[in-house]
C-alpha positions in Angstrom: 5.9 -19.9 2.7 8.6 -19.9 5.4 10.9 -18.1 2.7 8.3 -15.3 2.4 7.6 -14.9 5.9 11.5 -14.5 6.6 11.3 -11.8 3.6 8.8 -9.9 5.2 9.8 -10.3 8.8 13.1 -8.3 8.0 10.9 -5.2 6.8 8.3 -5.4 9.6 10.0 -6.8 12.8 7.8 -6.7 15.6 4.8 -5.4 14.2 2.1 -8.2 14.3 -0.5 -6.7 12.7 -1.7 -7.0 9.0 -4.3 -5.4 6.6 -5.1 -6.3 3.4 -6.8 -4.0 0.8 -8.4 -4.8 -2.8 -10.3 -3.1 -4.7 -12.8 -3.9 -7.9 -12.4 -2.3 -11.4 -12.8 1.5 -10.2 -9.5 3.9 -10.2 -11.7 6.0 -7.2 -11.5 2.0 -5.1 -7.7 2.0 -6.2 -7.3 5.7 -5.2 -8.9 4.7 -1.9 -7.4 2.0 -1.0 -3.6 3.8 -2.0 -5.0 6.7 0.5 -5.5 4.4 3.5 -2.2 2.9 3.1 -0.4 6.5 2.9 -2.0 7.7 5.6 -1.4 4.6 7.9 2.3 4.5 6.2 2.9 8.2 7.1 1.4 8.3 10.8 1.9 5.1 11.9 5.4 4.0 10.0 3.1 1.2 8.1 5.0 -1.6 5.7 3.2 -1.4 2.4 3.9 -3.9 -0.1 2.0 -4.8 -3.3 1.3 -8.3 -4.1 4.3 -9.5 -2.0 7.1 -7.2 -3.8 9.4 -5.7 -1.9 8.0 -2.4 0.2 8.0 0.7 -1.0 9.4 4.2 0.4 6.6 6.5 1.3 7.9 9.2 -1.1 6.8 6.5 -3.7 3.5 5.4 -2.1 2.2 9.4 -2.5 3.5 10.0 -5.9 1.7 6.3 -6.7 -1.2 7.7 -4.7 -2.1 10.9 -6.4 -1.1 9.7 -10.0 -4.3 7.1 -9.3 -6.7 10.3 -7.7 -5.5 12.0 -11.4 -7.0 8.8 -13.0 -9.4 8.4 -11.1 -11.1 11.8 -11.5 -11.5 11.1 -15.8 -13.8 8.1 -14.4 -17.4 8.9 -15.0 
């Protein structure tokens, strides 16, 4: 645990706030969810990371994002 935390540290530094997201089976929760983090990456410099891997660039979090709204718009 003391490994991760050092990981993660490097990426956040004084920030000493976390959220965590999940979402069920639904692309539209997924879509959600990657919206929120987006948004909160974009206006407030945010540290996104899925299931502990290393952060990703912002440019990659909206392509992500609105690959998921594509998907999530065939749901019924």
């Amino acid at each position: 645990m003391v490994k991760e935390n050092a990981f993660f540290a490097a990426f956040v530094g004084d920030s000493d706030i976390c959220i965590g997201m999940s979402w069920g089976g639904s692309m539209k929760d997924c879509a959600s969810a990657m919206i929120v983090s987006c948004a909160l990456a974009q206006d407030y410099g945010a540290v996104i990371s899925y299931e502990g891997e290393p952060p990703e660039p912002l440019d990659s979090l909206l392509q992500g994002a609105l690959e998921v709204v594509q998907d999530a718009a065939k749901e019924r």
